[in-house]
C-alpha positions in Angstrom: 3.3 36.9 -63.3 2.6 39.8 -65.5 5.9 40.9 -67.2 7.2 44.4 -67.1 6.6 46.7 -69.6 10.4 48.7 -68.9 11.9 45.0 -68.8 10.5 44.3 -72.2 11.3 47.4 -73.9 15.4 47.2 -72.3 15.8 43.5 -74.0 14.1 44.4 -76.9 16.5 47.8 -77.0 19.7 45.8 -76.7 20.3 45.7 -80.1 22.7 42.8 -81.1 20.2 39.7 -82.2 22.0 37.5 -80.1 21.5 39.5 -77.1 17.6 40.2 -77.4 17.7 36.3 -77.8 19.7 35.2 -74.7 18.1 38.0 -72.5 14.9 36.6 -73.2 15.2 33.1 -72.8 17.1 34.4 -69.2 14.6 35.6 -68.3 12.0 33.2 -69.0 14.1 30.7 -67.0 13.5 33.0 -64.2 9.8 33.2 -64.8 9.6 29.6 -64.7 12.2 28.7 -61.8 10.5 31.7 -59.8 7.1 31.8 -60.3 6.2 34.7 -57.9 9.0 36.8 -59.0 8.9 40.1 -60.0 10.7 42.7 -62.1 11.5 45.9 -62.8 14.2 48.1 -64.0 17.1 49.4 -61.2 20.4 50.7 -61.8 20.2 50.6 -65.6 19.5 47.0 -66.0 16.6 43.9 -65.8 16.2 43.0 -61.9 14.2 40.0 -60.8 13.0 40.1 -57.1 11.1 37.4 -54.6 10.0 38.7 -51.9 11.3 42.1 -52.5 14.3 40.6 -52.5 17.0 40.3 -54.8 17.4 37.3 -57.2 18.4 37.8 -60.3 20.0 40.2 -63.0 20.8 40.3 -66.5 23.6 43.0 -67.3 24.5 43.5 -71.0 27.6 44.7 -71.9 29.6 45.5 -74.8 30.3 41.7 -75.6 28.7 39.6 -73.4 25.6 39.0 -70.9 26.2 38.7 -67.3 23.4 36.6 -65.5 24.3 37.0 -61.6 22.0 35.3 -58.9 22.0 36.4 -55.3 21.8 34.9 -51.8 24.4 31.9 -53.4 26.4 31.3 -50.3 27.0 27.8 -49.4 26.0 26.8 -53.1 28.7 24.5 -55.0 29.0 26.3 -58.2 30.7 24.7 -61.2 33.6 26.3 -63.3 32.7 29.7 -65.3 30.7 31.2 -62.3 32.9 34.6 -60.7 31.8 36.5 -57.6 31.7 36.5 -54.0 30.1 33.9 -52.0 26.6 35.9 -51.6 26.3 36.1 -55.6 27.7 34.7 -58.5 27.3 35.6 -62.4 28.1 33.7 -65.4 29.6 35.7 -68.1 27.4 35.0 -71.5 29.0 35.8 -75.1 27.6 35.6 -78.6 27.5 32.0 -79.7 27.7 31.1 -75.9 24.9 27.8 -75.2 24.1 27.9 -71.5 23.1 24.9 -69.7 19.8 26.8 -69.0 18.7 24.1 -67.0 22.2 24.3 -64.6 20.6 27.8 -64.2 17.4 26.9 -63.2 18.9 24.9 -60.7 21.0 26.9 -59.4 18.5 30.0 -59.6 16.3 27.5 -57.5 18.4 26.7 -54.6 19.8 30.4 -54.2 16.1 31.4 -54.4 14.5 29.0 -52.2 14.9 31.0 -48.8 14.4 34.6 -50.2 
């Protein structure tokens, strides 16, 4: 899937090293656990969509990187995940190592019926 010009341009734009870093490999774990999704900027931030529906979004913030998944209920999720049964986000700071392949996973099974 081709990659969105605004998406690349917002990561690179994020400033902090750290961040540009961790956005990006967020978002190829997306590419690769979706491979039909798409992207595009909404509401000031990177949103990934399957089927014109929501999966994913990466939301920076002063400290930290939120990745939040939609359509999560009735997914076990393991400690450090916040949110509402129908999506859940992981809160990402500097020197944070994500188990990117828990993500994937995750992602997967919350993306699966979309």
């Amino acid at each position: 899937m081709m990659r969105n010009e605004e998406v690349s341009n917002f990561i690179h734009n994020m400033g902090d090293g750290w961040k540009v870093e961790l956005a990006g490999k967020l978002r190829e774990l997306v590419h690769e656990t979706i491979p039909s999704v798409e992207e595009r900027i909404q509401y000031k931030k990177p949103h990934f969509l399957k089927n014109g529906h929501y999966a994913a979004v990466i939301s920076p913030s002063k400290d930290a990187i939120t990745f939040m998944m939609m359509n999560t209920s009735g997914i076990e999720f393991p400690k450090g995940f916040d949110g509402p049964p129908e999506r859940k986000s992981i809160k990402l700071k500097q020197g944070a190592e994500p188990d990117y392949a828990l993500l994937s996973t995750l992602l997967a099974q919350a993306s699966e019926t979309l």
